[in-house]
Structures are given as structure tokens and as C-alpha cells.
BAGU-276703 format. One record per residue (C-alpha): x, z, y; residue in one letter. Coordinates in steps of 0.25 Angstrom, whole numbers, plus 5000, padded with zeros to 4 digits. Layout:
XZYa ...
REM end
This chain:
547753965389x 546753845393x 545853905382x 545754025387x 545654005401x 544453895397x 543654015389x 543854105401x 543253995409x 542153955401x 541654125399x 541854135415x 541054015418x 539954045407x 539754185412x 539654105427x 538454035420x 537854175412x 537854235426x 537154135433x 535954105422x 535854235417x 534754275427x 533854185422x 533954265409x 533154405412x 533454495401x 534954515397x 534754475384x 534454355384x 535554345395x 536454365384x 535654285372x 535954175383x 537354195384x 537654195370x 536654075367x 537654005378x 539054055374x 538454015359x 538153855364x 539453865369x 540353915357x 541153835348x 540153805337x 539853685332x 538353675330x 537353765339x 535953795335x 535353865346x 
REM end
């Protein structure tokens, strides 16, 4: 239950933070690369090499 109320959070709050830099990104492409660039530095896996 705290799980799941904490993943709803953390998705609410990081769309929050998508929102307010997103301008800075002009095309919508790299929008998105952003996005998933962030999401990925913020999943469960060990070791990153971005």
C-alpha cells in the first residue's frame, strides 16, 4: 500500500519536474530522450553508464 502510494508520488512529482524543464528542450524528441535518460538514472540498476 506504502509502495504504491510512493510510486504514484515519485511519477506525479517527476512529471512536476518534466513539465517545468521541458521548455528548455525545443524539439520533442529530445524532450523525450530526456525523459527516458532521467527515468533510466533513476531505475533500480546497479551500475549506469551513461
Amino acid at each position: 500500500m506504502i509502495d504504491d502510494l510512493a510510486d504514484t508520488t515519485w511519477d506525479r512529482e517527476l512529471e512536476d519536474l518534466f513539465l517545468r524543464i521541458g521548455h528548455g528542450f525545443g524539439r520533442a524528441d529530445l524532450r523525450s530522450r530526456m525523459r527516458d535518460y532521467v527515468r533510466a538514472l533513476l531505475g533500480p540498476v546497479g551500475r549506469k553508464n551513461g
